[in-house]
Each structure stands twice: as structure tokens, then as C-alpha cells.
PDB file as gemmi writes it, atoms N, CA and C in Angstrom:
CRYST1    1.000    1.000    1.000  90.00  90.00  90.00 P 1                      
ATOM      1  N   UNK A   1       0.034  35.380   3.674  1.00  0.00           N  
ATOM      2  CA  UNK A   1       0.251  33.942   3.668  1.00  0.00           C  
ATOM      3  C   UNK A   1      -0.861  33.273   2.868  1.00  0.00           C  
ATOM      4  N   UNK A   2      -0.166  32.292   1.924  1.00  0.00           N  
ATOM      5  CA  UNK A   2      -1.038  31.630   0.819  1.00  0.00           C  
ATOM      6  C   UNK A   2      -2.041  30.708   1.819  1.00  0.00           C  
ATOM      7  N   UNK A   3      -3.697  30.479   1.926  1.00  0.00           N  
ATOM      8  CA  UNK A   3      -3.934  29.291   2.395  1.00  0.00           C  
ATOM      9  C   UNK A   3      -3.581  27.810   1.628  1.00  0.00           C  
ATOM     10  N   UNK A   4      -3.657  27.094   1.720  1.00  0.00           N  
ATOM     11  CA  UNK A   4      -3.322  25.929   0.897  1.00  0.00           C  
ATOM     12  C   UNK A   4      -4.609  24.940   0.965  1.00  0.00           C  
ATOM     13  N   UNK A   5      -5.380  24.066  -0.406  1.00  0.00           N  
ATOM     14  CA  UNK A   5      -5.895  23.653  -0.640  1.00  0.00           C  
ATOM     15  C   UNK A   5      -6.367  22.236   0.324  1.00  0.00           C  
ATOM     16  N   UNK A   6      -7.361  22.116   0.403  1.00  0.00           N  
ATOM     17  CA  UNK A   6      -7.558  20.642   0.800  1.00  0.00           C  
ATOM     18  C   UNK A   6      -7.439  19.784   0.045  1.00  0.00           C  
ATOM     19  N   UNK A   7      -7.002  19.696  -1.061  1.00  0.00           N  
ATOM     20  CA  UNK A   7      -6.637  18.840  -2.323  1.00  0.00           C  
ATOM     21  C   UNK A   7      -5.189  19.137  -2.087  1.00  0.00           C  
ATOM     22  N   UNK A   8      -4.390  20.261  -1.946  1.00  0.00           N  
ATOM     23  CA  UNK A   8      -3.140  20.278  -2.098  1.00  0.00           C  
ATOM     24  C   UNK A   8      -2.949  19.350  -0.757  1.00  0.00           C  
ATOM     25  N   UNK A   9      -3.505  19.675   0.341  1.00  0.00           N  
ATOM     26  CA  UNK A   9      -2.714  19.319   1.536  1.00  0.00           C  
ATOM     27  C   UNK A   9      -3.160  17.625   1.764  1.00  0.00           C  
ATOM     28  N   UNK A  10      -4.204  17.054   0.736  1.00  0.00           N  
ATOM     29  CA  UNK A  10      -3.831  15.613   0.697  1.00  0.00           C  
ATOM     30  C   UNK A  10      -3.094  14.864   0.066  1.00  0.00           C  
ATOM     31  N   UNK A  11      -3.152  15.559  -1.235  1.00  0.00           N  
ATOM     32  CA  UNK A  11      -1.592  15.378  -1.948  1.00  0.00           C  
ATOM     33  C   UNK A  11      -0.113  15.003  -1.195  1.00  0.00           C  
ATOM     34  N   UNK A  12      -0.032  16.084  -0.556  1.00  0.00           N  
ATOM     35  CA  UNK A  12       0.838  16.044   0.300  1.00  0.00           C  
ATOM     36  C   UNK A  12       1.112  14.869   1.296  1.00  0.00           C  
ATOM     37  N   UNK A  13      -0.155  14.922   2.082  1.00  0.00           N  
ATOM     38  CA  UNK A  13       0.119  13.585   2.862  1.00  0.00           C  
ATOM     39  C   UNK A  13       0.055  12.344   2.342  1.00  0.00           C  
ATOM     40  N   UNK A  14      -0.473  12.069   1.383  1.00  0.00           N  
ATOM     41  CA  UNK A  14       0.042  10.963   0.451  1.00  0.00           C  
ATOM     42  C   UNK A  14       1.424  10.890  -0.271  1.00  0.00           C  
ATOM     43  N   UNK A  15       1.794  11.672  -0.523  1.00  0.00           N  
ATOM     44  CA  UNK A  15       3.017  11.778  -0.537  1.00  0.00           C  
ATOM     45  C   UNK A  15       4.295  11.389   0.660  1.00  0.00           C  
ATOM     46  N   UNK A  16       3.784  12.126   1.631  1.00  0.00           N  
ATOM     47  CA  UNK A  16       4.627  11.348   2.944  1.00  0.00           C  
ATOM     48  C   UNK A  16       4.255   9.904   3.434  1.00  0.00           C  
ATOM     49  N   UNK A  17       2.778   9.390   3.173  1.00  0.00           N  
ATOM     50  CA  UNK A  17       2.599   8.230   3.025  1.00  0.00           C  
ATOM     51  C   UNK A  17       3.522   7.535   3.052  1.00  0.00           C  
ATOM     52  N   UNK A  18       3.405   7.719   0.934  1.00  0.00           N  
ATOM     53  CA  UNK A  18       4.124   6.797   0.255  1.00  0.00           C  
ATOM     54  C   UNK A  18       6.036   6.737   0.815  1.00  0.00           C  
ATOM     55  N   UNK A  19       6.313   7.920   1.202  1.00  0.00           N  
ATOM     56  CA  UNK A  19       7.708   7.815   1.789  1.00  0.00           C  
ATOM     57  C   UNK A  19       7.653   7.289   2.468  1.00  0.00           C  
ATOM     58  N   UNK A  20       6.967   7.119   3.857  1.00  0.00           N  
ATOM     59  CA  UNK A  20       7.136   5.890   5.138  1.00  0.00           C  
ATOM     60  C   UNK A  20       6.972   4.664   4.656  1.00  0.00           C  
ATOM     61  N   UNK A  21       5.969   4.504   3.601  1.00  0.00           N  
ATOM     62  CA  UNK A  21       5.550   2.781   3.586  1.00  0.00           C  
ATOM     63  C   UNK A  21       6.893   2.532   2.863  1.00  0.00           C  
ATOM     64  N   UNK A  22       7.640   3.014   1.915  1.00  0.00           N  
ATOM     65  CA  UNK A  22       8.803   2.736   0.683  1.00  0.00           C  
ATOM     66  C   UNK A  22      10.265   2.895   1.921  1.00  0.00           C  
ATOM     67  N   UNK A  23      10.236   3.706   2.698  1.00  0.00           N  
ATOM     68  CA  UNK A  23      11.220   3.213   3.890  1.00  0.00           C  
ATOM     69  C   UNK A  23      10.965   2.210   4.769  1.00  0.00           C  
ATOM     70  N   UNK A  24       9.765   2.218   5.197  1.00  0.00           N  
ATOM     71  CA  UNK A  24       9.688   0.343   5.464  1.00  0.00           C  
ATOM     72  C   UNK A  24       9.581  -0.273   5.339  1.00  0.00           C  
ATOM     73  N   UNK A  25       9.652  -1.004   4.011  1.00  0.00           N  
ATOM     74  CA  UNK A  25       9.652  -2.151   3.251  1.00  0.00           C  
ATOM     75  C   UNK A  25      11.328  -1.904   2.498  1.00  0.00           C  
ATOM     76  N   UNK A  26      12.398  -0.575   2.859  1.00  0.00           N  
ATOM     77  CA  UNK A  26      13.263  -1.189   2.507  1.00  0.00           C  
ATOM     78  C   UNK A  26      13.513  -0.819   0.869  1.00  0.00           C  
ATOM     79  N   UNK A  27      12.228   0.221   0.118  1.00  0.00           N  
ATOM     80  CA  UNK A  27      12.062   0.062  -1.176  1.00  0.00           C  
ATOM     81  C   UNK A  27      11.863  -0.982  -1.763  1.00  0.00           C  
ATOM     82  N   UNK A  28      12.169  -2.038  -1.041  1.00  0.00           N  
ATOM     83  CA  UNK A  28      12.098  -3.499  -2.099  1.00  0.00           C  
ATOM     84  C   UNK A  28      10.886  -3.869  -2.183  1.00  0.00           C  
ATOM     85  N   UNK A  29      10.435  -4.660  -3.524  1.00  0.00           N  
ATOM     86  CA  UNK A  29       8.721  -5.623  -3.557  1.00  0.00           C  
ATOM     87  C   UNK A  29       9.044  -6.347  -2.541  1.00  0.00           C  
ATOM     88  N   UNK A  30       7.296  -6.418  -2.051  1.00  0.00           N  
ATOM     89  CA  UNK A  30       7.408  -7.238  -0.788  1.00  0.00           C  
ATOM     90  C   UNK A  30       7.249  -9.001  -1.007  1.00  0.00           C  
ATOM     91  N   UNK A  31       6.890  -9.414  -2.613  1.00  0.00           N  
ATOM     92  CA  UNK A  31       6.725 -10.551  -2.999  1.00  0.00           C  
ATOM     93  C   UNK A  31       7.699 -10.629  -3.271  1.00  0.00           C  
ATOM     94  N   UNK A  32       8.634 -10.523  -4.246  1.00  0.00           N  
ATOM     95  CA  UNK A  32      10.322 -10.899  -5.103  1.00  0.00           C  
ATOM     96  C   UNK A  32      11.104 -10.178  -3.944  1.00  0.00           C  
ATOM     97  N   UNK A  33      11.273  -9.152  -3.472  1.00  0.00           N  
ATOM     98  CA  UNK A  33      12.632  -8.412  -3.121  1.00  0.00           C  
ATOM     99  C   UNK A  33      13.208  -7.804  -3.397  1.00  0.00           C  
ATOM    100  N   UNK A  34      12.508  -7.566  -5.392  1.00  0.00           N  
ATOM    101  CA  UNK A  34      13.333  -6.841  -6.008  1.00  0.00           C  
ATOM    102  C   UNK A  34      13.502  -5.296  -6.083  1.00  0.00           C  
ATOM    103  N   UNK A  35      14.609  -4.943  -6.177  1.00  0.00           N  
ATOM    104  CA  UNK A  35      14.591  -3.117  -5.623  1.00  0.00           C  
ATOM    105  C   UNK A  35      14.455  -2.244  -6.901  1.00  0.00           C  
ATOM    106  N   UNK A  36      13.645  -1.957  -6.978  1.00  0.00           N  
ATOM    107  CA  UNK A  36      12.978  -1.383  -8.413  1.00  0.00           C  
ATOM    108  C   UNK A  36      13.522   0.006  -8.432  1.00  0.00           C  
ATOM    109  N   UNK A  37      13.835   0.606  -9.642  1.00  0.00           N  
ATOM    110  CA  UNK A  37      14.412   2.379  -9.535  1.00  0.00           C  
ATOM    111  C   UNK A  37      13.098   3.030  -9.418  1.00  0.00           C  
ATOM    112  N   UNK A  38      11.871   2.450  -9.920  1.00  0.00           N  
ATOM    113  CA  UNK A  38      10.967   3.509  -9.692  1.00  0.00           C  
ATOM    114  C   UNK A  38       9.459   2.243  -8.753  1.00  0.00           C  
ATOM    115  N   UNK A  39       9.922   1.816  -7.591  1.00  0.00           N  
ATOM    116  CA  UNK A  39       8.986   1.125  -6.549  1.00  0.00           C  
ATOM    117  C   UNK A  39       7.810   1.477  -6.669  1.00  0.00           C  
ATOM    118  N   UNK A  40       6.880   0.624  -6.914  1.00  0.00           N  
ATOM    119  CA  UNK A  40       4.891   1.211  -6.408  1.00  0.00           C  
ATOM    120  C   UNK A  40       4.872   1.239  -5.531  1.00  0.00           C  
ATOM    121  N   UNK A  41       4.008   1.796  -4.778  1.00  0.00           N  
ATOM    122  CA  UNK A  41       3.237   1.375  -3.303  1.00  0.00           C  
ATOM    123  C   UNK A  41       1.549   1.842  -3.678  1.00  0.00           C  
ATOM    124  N   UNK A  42       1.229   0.385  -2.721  1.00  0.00           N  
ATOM    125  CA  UNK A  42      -0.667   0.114  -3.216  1.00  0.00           C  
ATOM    126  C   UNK A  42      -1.027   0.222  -2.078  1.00  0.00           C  
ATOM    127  N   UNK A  43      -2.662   0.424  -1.880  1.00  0.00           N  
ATOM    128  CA  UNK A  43      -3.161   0.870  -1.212  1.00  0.00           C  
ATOM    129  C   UNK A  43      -3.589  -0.624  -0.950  1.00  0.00           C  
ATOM    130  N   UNK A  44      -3.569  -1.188   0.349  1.00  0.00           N  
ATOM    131  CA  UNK A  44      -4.888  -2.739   0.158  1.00  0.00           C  
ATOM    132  C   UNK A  44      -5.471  -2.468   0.086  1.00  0.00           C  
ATOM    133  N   UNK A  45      -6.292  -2.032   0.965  1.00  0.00           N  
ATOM    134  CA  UNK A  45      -7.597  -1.130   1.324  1.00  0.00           C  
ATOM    135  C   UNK A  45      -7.578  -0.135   0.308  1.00  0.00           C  
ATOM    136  N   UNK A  46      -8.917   0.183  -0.328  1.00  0.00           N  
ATOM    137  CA  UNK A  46      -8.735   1.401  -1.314  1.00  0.00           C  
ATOM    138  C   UNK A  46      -8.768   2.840  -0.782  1.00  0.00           C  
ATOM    139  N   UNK A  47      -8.557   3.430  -0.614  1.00  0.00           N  
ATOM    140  CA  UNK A  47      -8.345   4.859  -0.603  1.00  0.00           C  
ATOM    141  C   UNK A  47      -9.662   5.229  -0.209  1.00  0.00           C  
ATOM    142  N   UNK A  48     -11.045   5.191  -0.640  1.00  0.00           N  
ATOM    143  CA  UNK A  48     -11.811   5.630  -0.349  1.00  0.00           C  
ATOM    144  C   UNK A  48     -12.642   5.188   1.300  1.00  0.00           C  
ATOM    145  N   UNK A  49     -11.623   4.490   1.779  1.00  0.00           N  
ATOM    146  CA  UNK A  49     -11.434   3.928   2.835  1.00  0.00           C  
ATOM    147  C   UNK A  49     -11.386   5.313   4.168  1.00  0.00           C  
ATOM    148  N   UNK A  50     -11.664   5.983   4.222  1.00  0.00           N  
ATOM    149  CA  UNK A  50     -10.745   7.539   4.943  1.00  0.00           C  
ATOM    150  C   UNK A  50     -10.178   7.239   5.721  1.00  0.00           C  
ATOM    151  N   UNK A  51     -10.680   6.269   6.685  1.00  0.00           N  
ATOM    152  CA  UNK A  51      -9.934   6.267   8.398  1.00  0.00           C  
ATOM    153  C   UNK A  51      -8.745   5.250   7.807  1.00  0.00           C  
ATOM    154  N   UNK A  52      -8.291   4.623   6.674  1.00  0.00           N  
ATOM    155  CA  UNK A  52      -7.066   3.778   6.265  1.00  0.00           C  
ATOM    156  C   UNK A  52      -6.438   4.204   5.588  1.00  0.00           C  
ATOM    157  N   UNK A  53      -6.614   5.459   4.531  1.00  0.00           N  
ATOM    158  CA  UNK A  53      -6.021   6.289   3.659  1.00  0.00           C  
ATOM    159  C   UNK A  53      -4.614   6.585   4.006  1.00  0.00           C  
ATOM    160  N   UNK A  54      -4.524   6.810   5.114  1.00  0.00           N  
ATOM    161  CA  UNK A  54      -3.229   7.198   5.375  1.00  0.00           C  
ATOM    162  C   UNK A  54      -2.564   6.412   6.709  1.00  0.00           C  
ATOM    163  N   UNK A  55      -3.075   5.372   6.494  1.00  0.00           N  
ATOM    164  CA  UNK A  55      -2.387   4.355   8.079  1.00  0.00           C  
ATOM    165  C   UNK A  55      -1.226   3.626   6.631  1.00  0.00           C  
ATOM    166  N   UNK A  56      -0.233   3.597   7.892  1.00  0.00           N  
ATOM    167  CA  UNK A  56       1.172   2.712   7.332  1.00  0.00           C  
ATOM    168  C   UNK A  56       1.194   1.609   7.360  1.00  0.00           C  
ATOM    169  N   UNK A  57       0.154   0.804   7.620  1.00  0.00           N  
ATOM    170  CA  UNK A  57      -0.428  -1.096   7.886  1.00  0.00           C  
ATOM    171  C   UNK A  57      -1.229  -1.089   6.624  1.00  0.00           C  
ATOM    172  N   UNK A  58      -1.303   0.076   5.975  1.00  0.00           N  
ATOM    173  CA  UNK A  58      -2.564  -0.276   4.302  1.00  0.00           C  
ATOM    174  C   UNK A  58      -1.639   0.094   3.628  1.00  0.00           C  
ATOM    175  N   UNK A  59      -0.388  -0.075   3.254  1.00  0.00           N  
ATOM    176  CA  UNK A  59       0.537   0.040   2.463  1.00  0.00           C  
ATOM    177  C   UNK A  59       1.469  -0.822   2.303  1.00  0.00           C  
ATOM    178  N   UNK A  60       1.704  -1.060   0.651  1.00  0.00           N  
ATOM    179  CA  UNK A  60       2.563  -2.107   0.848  1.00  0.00           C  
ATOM    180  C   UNK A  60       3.448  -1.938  -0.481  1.00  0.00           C  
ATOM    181  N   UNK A  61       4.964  -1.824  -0.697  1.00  0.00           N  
ATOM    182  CA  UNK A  61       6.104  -2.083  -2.146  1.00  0.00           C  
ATOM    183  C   UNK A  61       5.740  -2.633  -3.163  1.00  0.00           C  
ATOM    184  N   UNK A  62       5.796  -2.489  -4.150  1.00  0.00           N  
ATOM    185  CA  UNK A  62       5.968  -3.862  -5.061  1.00  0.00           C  
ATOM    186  C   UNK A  62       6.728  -3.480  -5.995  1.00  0.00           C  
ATOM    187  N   UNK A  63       6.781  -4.231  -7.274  1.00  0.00           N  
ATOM    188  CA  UNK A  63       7.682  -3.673  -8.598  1.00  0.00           C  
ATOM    189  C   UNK A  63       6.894  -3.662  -9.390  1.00  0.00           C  
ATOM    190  N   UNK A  64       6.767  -3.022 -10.920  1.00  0.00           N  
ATOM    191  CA  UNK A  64       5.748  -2.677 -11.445  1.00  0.00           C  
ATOM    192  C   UNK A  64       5.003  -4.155 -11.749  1.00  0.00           C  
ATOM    193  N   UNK A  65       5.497  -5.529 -12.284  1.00  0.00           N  
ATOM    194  CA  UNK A  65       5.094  -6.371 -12.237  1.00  0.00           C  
ATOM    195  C   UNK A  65       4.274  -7.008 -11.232  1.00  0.00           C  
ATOM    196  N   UNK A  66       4.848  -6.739 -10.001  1.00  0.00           N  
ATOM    197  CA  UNK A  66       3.672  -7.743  -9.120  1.00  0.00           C  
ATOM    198  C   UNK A  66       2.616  -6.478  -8.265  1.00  0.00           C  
ATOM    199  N   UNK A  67       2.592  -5.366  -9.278  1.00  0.00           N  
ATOM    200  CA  UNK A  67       2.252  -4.450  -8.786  1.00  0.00           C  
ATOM    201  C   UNK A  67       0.322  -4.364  -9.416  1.00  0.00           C  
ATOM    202  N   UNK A  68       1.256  -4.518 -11.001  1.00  0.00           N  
ATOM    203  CA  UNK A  68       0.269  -4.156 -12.328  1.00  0.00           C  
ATOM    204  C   UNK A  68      -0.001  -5.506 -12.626  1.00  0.00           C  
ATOM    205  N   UNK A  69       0.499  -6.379 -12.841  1.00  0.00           N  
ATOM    206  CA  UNK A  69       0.541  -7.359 -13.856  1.00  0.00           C  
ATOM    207  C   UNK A  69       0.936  -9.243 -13.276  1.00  0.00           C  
ATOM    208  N   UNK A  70       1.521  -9.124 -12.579  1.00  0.00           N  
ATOM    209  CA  UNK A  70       1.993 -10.504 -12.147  1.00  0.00           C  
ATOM    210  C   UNK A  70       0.680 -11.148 -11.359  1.00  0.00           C  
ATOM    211  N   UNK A  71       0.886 -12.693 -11.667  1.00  0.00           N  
ATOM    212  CA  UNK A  71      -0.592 -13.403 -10.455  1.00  0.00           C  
ATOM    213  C   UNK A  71      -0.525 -13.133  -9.400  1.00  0.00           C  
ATOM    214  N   UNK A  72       0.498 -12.481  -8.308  1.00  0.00           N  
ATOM    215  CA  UNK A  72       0.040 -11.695  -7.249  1.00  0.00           C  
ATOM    216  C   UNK A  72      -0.431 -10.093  -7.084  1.00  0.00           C  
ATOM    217  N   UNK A  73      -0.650 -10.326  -8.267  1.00  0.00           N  
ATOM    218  CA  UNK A  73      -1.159  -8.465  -8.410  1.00  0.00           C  
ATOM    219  C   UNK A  73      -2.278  -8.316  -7.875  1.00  0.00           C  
ATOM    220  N   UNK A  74      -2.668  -7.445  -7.237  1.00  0.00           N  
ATOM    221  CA  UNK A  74      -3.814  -6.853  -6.173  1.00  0.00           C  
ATOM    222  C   UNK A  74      -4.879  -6.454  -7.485  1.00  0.00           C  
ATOM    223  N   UNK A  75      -4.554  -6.166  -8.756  1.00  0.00           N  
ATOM    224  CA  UNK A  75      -5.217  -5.445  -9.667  1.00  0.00           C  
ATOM    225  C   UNK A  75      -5.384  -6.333 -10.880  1.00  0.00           C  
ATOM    226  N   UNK A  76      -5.343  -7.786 -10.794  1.00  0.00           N  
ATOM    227  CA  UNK A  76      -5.040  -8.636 -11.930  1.00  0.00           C  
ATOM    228  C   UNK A  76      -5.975 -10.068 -10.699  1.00  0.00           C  
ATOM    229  N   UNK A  77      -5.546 -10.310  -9.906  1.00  0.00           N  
ATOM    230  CA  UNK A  77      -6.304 -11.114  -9.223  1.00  0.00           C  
ATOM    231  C   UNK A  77      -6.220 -10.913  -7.332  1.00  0.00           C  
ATOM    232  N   UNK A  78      -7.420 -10.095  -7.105  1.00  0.00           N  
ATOM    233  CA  UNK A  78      -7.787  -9.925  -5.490  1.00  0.00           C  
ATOM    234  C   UNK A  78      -7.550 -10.795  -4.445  1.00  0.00           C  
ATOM    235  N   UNK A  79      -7.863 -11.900  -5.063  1.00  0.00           N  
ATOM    236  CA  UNK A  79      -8.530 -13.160  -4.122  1.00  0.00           C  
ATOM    237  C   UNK A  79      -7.007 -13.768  -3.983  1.00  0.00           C  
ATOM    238  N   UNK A  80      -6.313 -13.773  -4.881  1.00  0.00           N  
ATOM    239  CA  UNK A  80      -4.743 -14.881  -4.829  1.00  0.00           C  
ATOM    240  C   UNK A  80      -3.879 -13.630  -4.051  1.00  0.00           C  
ATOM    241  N   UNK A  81      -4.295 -12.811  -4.301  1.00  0.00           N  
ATOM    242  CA  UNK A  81      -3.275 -11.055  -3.486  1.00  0.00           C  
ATOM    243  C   UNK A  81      -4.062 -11.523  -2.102  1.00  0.00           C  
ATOM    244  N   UNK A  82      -4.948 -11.195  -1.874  1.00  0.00           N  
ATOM    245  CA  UNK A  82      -5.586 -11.807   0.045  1.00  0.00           C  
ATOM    246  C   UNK A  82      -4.989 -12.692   0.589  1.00  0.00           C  
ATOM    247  N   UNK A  83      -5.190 -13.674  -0.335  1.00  0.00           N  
ATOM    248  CA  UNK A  83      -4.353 -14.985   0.488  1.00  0.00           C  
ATOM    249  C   UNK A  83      -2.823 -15.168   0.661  1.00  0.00           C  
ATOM    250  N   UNK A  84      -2.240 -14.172  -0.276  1.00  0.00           N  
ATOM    251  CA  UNK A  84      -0.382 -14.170  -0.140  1.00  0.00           C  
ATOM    252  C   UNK A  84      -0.961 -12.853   0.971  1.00  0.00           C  
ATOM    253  N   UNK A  85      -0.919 -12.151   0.718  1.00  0.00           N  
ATOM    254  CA  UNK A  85      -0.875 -11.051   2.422  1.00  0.00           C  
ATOM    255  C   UNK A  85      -1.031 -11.671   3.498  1.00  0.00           C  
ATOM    256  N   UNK A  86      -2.850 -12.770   3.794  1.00  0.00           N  
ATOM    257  CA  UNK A  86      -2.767 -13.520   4.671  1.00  0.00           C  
ATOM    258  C   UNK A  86      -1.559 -14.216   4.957  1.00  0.00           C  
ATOM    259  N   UNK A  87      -1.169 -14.850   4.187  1.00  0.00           N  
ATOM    260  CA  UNK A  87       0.041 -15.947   4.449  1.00  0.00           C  
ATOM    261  C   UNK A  87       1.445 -15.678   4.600  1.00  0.00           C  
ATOM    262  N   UNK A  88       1.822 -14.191   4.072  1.00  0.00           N  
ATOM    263  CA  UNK A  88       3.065 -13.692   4.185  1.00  0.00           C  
ATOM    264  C   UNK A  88       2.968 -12.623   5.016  1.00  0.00           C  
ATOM    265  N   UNK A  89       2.006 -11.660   5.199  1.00  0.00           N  
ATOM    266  CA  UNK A  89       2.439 -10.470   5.833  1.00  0.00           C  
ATOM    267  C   UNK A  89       1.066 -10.738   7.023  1.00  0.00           C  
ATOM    268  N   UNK A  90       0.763 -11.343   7.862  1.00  0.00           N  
ATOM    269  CA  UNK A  90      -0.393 -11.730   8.628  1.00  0.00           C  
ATOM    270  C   UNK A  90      -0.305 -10.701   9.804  1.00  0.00           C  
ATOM    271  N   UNK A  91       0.585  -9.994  10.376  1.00  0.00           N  
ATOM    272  CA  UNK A  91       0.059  -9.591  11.418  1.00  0.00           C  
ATOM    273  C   UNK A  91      -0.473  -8.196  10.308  1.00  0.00           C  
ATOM    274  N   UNK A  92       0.100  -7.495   9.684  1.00  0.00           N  
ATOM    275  CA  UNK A  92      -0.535  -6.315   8.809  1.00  0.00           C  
ATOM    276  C   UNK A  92      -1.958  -7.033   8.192  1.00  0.00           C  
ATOM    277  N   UNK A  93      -2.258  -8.184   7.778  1.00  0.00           N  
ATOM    278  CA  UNK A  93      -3.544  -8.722   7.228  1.00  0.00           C  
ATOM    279  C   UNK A  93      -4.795  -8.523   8.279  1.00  0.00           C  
ATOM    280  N   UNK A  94      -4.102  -9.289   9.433  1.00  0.00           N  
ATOM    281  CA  UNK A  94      -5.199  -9.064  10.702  1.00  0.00           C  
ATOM    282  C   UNK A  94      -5.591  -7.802  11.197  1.00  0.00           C  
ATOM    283  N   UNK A  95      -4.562  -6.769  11.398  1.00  0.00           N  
ATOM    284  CA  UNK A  95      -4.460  -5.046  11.321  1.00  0.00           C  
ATOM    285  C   UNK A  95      -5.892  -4.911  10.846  1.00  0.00           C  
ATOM    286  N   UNK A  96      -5.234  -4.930   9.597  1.00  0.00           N  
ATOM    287  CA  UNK A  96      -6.516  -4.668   8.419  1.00  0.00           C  
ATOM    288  C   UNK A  96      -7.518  -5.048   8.531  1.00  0.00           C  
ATOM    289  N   UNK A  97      -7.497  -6.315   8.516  1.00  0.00           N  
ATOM    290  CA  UNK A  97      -9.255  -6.791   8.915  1.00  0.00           C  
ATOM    291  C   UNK A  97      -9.895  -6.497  10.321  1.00  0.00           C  
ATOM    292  N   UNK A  98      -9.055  -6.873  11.679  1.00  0.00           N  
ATOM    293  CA  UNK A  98      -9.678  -5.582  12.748  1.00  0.00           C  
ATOM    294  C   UNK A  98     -10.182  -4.102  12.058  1.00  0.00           C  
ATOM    295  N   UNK A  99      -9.732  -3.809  11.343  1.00  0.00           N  
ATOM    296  CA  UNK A  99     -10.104  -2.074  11.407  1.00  0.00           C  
ATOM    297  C   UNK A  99     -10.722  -2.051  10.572  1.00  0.00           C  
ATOM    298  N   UNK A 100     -11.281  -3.114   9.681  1.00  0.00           N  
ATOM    299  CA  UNK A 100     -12.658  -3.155   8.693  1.00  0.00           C  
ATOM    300  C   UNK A 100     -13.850  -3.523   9.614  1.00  0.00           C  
ATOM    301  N   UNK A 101     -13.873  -4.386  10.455  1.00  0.00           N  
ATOM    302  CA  UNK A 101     -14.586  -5.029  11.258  1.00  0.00           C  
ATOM    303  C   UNK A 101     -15.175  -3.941  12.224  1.00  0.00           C  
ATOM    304  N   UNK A 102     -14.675  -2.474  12.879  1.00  0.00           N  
ATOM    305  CA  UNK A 102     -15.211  -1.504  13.049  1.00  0.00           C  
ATOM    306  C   UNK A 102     -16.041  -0.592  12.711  1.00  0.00           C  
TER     307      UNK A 102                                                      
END                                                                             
């Protein structure tokens, strides 16, 4: 029996991640709605986060636009992405900030 990598086997769970967060949001962006053939999912919290890396409350849809590129982009402007999460998705915002606050 092959052992398997600790690089392979996070791969992996990022991978199932990204399947739970993209089944609960429905596949659709969580700003437009729109159902993209090939959906992002972002990390809020960055990844280097460990104990959030793989929680389903630090994940969130988008389409490549409000993903990459649109004024709610997490990666184009932080501060206007905080305040639409605050204001649209608040109980996952508060999540988040409890479990930074630890």
C-alpha cells in the first residue's frame, strides 16, 4: 500500500472543500447569482489561516468577475469586499471574526 503525501492529502481536502462550499451556495456567485460553467470559490480568510483552511464559513462562490476583477472583488478592493460580506452574508462575517478573535 502506497503511503500518500501530506501535500497530496491536502490537495485533496481542498478539493472536497471547494465541493461543499460550491454545493452550498448553489454554484451560483454569491453577489450577482450568476451560475458560472466554471464557479470560483475564495478563501476570506487566507489559507495560511490553518484552523480556517478548511471550515465551510471561510468559503464563498463567485464568477470570475466578482471573483478577479469586479469592485466587489476580495482581490481588487478588501475593504468594499468586508463591508458587502458584513452587510450581505453577516452571520458567516461574525463566524469569521469570532474565530479570528481567538
Amino acid at each position: 500500500m502506497k503511503i500518500k503525501s501530506k501535500k497530496w492529502i491536502e490537495r485533496e481536502k481542498l478539493k472536497e472543500w471547494r465541493k461543499k462550499v460550491l454545493e452550498r451556495d448553489n454554484f451560483k456567485c454569491q453577489i450577482c447569482g450568476y451560475k458560472p460553467i466554471k464557479p470560483h470559490v475564495h478563501h476570506i480568510i487566507p489559507k495560511q489561516f490553518e484552523e480556517l483552511k478548511f471550515d465551510l464559513m471561510n468559503g464563498i462562490t463567485f464568477c470570475f468577475n466578482h471573483h478577479k476583477v469586479g469592485k466587489f472583488s476580495p482581490h481588487q478592493n478588501s475593504l468594499f469586499f468586508t463591508e458587502w460580506l458584513k452587510a450581505n452574508k453577516p452571520e458567516q462575517f461574525k463566524y469569521l471574526m469570532d474565530r479570528l478573535e481567538k
